[in-house]
SEZADREN-772586 format. One line per field, with one value per atom (N, C-alpha, C, O): residue in one letter; residue number from 1; atom name; x, z, y. Coordinates in nm, 4 decimals, decimal comma. Example, Ala and Ser with C-alpha at 12.3 -4.5 7.8 and 13.67 -1.06 7.14 Angstrom:
! residues 2
rest: (a	a	a	a	s	s	s	s)
nr: (1	1	1	1	2	2	2	2)
atom: (N	CA	C	O	N	CA	C	O)
px: (1,3190	1,2300	1,3200	1,4236	1,2850	1,3670	1,2900	1,3409)
pz: (0,7800	0,7800	0,7800	0,8465	0,7080	0,7140	0,7870	0,8039)
py: (-0,5690	-0,4500	-0,3300	-0,3319	-0,2250	-0,1060	0,0030	0,1138)
This chain:
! residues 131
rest: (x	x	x	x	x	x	x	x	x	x	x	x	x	x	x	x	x	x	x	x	x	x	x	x	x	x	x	x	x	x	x	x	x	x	x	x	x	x	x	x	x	x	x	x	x	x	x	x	x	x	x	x	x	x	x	x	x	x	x	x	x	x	x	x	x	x	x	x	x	x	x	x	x	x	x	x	x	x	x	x	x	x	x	x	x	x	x	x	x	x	x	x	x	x	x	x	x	x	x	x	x	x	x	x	x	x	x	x	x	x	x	x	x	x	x	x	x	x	x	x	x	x	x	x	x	x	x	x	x	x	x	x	x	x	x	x	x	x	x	x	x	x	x	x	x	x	x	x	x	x	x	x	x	x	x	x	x	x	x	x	x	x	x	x	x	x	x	x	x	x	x	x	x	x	x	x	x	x	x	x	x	x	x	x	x	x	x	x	x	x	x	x	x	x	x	x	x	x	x	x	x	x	x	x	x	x	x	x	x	x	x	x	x	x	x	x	x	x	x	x	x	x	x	x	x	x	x	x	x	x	x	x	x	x	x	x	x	x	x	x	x	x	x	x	x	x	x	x	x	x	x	x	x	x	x	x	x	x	x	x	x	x	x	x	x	x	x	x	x	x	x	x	x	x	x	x	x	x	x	x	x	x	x	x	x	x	x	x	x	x	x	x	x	x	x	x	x	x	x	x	x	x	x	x	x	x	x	x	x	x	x	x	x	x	x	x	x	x	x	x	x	x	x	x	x	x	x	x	x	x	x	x	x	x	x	x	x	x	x	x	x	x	x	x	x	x	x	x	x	x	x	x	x	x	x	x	x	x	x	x	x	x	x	x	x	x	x	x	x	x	x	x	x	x	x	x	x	x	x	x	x	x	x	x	x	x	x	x	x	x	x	x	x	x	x	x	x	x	x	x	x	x	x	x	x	x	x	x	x	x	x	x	x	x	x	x	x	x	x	x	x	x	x	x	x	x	x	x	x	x	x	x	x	x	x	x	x	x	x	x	x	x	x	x	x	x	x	x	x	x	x	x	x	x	x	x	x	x	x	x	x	x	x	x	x	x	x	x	x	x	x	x	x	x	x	x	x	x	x	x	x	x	x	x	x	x	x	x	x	x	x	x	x	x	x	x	x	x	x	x	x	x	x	x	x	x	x	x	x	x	x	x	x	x	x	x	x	x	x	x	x	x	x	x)
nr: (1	1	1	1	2	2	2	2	3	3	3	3	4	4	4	4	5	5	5	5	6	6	6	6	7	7	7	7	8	8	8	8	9	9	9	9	10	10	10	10	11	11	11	11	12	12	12	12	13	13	13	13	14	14	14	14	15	15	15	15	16	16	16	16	17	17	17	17	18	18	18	18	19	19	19	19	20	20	20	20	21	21	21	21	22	22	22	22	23	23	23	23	24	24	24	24	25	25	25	25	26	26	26	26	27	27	27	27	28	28	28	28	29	29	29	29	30	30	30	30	31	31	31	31	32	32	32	32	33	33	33	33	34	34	34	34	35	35	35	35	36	36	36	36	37	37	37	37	38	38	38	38	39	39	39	39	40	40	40	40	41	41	41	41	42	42	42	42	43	43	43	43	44	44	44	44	45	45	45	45	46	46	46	46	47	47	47	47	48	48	48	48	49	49	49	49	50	50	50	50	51	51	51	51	52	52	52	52	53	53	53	53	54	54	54	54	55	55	55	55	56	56	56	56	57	57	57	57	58	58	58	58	59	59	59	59	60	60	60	60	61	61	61	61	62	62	62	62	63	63	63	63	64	64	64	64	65	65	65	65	66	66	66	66	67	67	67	67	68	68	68	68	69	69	69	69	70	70	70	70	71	71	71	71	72	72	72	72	73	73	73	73	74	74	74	74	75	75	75	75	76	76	76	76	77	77	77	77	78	78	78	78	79	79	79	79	80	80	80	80	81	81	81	81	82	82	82	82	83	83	83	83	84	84	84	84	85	85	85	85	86	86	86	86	87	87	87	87	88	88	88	88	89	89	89	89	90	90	90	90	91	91	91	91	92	92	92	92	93	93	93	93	94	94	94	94	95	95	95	95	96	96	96	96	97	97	97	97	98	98	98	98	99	99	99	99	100	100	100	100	101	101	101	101	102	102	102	102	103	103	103	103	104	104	104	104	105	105	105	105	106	106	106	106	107	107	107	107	108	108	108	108	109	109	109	109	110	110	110	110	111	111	111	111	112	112	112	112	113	113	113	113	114	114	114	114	115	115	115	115	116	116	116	116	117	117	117	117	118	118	118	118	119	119	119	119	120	120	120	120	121	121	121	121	122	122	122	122	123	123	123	123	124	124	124	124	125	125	125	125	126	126	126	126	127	127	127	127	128	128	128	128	129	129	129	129	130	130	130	130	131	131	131	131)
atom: (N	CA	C	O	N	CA	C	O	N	CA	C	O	N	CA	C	O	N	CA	C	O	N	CA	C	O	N	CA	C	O	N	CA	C	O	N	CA	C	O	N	CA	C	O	N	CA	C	O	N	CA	C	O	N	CA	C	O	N	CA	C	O	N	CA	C	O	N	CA	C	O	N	CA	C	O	N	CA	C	O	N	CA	C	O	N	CA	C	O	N	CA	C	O	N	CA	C	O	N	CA	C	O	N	CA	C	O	N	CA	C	O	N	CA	C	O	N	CA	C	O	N	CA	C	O	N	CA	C	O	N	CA	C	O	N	CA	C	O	N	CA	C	O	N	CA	C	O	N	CA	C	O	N	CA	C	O	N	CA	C	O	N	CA	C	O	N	CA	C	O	N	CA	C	O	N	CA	C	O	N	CA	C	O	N	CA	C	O	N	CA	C	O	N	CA	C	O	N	CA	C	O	N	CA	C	O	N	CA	C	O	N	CA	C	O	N	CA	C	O	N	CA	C	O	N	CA	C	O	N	CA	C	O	N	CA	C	O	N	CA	C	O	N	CA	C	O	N	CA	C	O	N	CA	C	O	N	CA	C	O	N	CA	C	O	N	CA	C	O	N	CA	C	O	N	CA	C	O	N	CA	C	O	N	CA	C	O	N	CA	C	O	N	CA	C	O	N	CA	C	O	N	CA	C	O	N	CA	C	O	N	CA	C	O	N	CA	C	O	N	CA	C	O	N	CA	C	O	N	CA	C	O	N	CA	C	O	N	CA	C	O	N	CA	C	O	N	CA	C	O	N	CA	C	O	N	CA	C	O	N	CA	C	O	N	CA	C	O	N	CA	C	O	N	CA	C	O	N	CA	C	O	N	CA	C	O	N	CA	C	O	N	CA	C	O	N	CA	C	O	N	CA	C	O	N	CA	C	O	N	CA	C	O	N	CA	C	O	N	CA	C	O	N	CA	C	O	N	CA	C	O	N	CA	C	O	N	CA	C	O	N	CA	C	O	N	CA	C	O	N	CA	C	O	N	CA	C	O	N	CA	C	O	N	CA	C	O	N	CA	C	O	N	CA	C	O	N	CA	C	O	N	CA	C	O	N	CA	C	O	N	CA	C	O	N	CA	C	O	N	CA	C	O	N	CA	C	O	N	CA	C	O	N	CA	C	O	N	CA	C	O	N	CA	C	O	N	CA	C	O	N	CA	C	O	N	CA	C	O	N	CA	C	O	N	CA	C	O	N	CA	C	O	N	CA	C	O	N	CA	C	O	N	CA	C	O	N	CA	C	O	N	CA	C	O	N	CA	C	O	N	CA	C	O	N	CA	C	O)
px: (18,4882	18,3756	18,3000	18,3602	18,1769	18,0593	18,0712	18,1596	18,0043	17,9914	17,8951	17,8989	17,8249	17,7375	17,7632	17,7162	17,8884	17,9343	18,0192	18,1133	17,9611	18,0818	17,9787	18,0035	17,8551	17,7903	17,6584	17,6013	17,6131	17,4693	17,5696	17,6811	17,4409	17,4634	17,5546	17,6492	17,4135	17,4043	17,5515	17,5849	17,6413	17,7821	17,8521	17,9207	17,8175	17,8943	17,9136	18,0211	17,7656	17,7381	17,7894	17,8454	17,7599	17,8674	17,9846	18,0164	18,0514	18,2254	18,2163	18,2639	18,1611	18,1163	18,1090	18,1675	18,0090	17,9910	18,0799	18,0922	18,1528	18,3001	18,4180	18,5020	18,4331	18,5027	18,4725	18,5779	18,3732	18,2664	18,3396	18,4306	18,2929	18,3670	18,4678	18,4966	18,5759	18,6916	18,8017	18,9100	18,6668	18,7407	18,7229	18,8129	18,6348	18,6239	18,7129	18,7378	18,7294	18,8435	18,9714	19,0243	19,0098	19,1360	19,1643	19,2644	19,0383	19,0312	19,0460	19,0775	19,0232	19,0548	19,2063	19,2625	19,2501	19,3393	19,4736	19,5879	19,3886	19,4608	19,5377	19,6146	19,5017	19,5805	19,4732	19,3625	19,5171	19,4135	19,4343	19,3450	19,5725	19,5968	19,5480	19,5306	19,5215	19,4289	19,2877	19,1907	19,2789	19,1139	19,0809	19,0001	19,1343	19,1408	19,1358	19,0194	19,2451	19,2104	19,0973	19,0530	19,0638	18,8988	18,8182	18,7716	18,7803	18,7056	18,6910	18,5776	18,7817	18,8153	18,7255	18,6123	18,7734	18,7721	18,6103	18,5464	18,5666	18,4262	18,3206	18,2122	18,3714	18,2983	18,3391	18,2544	18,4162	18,4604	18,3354	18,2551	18,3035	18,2574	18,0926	18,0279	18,0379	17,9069	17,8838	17,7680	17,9606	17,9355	17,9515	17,8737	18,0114	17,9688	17,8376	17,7679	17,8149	17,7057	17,5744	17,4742	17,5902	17,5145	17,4854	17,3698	17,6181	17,6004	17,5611	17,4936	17,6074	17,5212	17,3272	17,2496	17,2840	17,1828	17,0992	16,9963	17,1537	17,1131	17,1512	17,1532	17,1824	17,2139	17,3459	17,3718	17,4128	17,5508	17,7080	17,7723	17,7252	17,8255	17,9577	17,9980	18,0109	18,0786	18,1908	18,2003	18,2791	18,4357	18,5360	18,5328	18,6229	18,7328	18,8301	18,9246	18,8133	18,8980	18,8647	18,7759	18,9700	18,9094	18,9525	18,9946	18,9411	18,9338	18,7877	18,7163	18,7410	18,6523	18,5887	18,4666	18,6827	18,6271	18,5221	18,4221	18,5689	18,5233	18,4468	18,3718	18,4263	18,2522	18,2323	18,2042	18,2381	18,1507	18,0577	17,9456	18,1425	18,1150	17,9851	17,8693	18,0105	17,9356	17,7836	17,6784	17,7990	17,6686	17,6306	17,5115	17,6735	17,6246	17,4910	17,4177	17,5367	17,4562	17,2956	17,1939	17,3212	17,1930	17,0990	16,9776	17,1890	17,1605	17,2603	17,3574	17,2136	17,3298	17,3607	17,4304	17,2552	17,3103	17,4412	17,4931	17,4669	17,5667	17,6964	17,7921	17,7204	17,7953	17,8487	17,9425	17,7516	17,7501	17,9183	18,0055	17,9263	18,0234	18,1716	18,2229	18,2323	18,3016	18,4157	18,5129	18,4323	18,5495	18,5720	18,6876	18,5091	18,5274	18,5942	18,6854	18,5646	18,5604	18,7566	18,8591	18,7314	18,8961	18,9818	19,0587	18,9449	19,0105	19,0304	19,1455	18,9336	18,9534	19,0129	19,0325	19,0564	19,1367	19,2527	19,3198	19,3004	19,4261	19,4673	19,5609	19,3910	19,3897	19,4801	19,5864	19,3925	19,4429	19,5778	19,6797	19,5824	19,7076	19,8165	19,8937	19,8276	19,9444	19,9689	20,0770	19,8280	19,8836	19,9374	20,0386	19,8748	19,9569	20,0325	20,0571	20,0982	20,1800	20,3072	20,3267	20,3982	20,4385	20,5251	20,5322	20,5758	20,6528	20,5768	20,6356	20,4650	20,3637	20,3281	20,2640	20,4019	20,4092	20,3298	20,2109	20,3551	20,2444	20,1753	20,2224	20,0457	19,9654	19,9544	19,9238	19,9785	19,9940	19,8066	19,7451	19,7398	19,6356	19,5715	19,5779	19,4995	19,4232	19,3051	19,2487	19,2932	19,1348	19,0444	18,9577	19,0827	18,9557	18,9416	18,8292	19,0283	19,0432	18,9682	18,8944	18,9781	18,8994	18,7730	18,7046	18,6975	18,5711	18,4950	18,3734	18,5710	18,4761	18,4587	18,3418	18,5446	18,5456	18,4324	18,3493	18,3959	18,3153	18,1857	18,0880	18,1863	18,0224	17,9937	17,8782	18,0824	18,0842	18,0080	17,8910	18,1225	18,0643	17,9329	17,8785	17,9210	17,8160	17,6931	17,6095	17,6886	17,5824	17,5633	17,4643	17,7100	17,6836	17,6673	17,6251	17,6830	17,6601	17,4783	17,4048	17,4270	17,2937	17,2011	17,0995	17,2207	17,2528	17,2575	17,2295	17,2935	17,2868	17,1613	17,0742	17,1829	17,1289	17,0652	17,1147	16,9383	16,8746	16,8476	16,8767	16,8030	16,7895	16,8996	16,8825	17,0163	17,1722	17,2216	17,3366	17,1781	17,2540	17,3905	17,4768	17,4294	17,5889	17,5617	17,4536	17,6895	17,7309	17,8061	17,8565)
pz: (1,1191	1,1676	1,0470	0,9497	1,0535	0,9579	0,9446	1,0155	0,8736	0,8536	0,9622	0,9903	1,0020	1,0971	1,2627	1,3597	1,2357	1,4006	1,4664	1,4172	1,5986	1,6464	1,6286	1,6975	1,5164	1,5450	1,6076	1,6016	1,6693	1,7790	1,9093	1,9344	1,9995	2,1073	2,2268	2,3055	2,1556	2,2164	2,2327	2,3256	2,0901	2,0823	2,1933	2,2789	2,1751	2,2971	2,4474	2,5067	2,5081	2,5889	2,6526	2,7614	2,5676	2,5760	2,6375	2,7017	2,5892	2,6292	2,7757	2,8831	2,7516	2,9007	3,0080	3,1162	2,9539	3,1109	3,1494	3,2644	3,0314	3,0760	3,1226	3,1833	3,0818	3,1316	3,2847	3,3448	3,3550	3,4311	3,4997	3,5815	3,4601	3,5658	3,5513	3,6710	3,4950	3,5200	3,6144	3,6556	3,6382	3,7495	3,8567	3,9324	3,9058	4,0022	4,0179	4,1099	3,9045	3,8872	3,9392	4,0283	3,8975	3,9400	4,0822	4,1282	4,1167	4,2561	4,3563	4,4740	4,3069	4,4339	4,4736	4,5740	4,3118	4,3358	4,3536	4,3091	4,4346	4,4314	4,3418	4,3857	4,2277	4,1047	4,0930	4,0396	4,1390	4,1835	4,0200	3,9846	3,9521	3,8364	3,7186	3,6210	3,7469	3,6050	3,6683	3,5951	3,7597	3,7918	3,7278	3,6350	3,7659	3,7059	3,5834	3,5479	3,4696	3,3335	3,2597	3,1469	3,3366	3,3015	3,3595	3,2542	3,4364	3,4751	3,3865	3,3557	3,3367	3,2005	3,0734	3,0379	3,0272	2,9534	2,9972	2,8932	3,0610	3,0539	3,0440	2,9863	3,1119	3,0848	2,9682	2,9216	2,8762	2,7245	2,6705	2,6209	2,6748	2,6082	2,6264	2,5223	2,7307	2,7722	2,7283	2,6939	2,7210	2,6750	2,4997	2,4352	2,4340	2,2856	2,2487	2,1499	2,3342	2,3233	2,3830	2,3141	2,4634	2,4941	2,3670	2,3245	2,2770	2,1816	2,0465	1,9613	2,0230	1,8782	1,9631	1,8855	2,0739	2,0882	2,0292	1,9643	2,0580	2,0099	1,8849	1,8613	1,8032	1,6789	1,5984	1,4867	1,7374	1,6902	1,6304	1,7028	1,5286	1,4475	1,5402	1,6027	1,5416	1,6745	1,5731	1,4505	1,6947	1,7068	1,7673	1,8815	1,6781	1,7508	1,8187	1,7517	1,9520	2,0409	2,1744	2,1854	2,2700	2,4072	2,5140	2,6273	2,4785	2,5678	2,6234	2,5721	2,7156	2,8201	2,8058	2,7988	2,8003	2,8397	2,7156	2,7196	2,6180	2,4607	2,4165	2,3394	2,4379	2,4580	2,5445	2,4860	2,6825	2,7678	2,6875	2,7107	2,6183	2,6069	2,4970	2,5385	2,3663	2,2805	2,3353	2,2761	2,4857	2,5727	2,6322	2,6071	2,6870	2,7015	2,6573	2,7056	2,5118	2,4238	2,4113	2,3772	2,4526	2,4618	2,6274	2,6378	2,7323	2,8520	2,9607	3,0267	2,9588	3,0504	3,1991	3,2898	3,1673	3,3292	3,4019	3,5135	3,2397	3,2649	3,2725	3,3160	3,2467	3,2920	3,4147	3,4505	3,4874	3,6859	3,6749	3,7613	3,5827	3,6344	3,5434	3,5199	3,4966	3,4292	3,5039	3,4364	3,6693	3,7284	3,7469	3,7815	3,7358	3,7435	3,6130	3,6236	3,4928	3,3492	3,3532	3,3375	3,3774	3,4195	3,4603	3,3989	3,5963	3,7219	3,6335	3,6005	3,5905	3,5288	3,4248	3,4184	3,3087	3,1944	3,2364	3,1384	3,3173	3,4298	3,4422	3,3850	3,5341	3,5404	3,3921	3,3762	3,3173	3,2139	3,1423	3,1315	3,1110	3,0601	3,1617	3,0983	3,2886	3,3051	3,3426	3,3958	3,3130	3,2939	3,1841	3,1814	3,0450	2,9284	2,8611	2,7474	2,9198	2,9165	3,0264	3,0802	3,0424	3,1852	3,2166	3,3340	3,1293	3,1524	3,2540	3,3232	3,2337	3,3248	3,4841	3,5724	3,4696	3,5890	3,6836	3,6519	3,7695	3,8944	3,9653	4,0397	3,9457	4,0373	4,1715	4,2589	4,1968	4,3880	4,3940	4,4867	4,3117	4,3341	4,4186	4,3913	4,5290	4,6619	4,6011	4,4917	4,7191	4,7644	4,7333	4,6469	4,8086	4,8203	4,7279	4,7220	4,6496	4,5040	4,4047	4,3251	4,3981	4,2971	4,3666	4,2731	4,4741	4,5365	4,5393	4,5441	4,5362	4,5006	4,3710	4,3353	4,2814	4,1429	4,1109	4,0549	4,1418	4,1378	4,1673	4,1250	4,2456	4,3646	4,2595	4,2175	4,1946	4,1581	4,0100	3,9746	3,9354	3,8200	3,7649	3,6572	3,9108	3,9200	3,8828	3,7993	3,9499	3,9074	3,8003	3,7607	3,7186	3,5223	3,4657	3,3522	3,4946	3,4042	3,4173	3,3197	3,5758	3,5305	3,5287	3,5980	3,4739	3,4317	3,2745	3,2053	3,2366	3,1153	3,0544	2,9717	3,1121	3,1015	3,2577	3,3524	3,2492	3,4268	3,4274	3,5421	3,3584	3,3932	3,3848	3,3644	3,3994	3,4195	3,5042	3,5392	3,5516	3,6028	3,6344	3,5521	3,7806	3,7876	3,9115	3,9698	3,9498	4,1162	4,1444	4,2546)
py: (-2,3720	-2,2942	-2,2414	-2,1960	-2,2472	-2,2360	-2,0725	-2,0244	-1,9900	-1,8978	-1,8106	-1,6907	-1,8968	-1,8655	-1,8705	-1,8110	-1,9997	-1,9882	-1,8796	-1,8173	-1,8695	-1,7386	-1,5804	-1,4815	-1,5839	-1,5157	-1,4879	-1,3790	-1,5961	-1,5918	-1,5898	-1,6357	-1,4890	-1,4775	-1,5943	-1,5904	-1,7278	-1,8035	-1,8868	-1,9604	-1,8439	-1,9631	-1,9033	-1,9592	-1,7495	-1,6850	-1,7099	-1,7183	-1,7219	-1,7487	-1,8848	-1,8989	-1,9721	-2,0869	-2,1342	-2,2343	-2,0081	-1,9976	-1,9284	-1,9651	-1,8482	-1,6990	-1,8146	-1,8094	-1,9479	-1,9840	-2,0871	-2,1293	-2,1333	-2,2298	-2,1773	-2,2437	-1,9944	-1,9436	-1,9088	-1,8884	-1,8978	-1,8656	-1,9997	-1,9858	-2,1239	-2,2399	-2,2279	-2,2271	-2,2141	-2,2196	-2,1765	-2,2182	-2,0028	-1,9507	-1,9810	-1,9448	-2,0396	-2,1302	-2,3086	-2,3866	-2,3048	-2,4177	-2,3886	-2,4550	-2,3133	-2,2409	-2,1373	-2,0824	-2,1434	-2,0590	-2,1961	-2,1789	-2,3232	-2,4232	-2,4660	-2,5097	-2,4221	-2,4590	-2,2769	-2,2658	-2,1699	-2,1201	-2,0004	-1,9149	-2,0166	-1,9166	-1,8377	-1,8451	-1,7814	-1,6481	-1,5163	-1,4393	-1,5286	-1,5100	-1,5314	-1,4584	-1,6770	-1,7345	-1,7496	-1,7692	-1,7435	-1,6403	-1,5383	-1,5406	-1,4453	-1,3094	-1,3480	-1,3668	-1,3761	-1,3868	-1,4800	-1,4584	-1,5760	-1,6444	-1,5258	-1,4821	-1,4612	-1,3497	-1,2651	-1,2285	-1,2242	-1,0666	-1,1941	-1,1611	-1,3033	-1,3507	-1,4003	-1,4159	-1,4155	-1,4792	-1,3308	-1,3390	-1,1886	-1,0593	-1,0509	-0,9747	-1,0766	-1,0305	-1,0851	-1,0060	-1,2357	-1,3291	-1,2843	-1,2726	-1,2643	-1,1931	-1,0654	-1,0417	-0,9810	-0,8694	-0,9106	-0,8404	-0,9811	-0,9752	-1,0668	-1,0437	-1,1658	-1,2219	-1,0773	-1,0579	-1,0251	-0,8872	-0,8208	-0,8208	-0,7416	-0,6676	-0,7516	-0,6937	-0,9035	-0,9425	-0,9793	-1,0352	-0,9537	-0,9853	-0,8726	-0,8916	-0,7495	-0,6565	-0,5971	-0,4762	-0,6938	-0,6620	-0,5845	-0,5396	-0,6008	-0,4951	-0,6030	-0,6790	-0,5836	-0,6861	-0,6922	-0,5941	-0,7995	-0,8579	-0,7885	-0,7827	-0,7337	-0,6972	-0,7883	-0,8340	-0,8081	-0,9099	-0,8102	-0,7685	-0,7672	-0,6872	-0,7898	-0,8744	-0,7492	-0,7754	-0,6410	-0,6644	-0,5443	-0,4150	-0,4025	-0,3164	-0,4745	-0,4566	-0,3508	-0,3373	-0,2597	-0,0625	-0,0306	0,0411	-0,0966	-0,0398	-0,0977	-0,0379	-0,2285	-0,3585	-0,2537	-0,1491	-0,2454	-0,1778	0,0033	0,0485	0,0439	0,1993	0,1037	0,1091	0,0235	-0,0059	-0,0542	-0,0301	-0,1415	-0,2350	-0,0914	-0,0731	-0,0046	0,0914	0,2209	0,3072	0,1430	0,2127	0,1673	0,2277	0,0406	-0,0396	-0,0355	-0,0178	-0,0554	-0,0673	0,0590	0,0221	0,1962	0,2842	0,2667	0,3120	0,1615	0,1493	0,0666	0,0638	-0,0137	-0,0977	-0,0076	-0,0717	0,1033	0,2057	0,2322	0,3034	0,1433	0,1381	0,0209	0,0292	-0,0534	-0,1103	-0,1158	-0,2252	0,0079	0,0694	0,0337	-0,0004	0,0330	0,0494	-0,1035	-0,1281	-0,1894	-0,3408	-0,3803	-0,4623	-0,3362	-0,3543	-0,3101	-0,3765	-0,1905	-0,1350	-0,2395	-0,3135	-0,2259	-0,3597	-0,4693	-0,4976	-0,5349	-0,6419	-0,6989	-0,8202	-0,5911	-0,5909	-0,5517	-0,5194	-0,5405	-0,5748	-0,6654	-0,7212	-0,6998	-0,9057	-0,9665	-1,0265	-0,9237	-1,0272	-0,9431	-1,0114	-0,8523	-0,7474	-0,8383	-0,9102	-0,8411	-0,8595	-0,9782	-1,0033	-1,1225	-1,2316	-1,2530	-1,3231	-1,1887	-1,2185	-1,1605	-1,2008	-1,0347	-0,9643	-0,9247	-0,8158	-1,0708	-1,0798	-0,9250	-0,8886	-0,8560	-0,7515	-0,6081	-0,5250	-0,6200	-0,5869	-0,6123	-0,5554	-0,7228	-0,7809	-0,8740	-0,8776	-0,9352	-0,9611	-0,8823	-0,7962	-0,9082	-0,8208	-0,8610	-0,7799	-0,9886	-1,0034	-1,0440	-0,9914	-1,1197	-1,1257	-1,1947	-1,3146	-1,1666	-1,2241	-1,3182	-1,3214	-1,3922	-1,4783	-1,3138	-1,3010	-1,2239	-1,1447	-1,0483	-0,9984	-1,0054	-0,9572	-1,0465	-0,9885	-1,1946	-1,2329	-1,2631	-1,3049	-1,2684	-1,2405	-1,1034	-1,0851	-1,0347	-0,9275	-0,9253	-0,9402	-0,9103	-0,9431	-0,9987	-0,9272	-1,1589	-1,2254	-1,1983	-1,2601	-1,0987	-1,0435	-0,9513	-0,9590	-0,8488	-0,6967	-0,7790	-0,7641	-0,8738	-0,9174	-1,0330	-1,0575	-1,0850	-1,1303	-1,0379	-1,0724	-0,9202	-0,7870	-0,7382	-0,6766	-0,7776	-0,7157	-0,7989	-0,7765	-0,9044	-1,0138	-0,9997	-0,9845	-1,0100	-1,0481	-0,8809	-0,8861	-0,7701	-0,6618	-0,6567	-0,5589	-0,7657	-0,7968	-0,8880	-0,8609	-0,9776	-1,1448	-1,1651	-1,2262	-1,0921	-1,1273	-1,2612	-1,2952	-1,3739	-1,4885	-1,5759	-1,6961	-1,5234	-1,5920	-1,6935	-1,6669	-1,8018	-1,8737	-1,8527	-1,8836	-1,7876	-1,8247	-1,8844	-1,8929	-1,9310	-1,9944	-1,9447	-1,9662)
């Protein structure tokens, strides 16, 4: 990787929307688990493509809450979806942290998910293409 890759929005965005299919990949087949963690992982990926758009030097974290407080700074309204950001760094904590456990995750747990984050994503990025 070039010196330059990894820092435009745009490489970001990239990943956001393969993570973005994926969870729909994995919702046909059911794993409603690795839904959830492409979900956390595709809002991670949007929200740093969010903050280098606006000029803020990318952090290698994936605490949702703490991208969120930083995108905040730019857009407060994205603050509206704090309790999804929560919810959702869940998801992934206790797929990759099995001692954490199973969350027992539903069809309708990762649909709202999907509805709720559908709204921050284009909250972010209004001309967003999702499905």
């Amino acid at each position: 990787m070039n010196k330059q890759e990894g820092s435009l929005p745009s490489d970001w965005m990239i990943i956001a929307r393969k993570d973005w299919a994926r969870i729909h990949h994995m919702r046909a087949y059911d794993d409603f688990e690795a839904c959830g963690l492409f979900l956390q992982q595709s809002l991670e990926k949007y929200l740093k493509a969010f903050l280098l758009q606006h000029g803020s030097k990318l952090r290698k974290i994936h605490e949702l809450d703490a991208l969120l407080d930083d995108a905040a700074r730019y857009n407060p309204e994205l603050e509206n979806f704090r309790d999804l950001c929560e919810r959702v760094s869940g998801y992934y904590m206790a797929e990759r942290y099995p001692p954490l456990g199973n969350l027992g995750l539903r069809f309708e747990d990762i649909e709202s998910g999907l509805n709720e984050a559908k709204k921050f994503i284009k909250a972010m990025f209004p001309y967003e293409k999702l499905k």
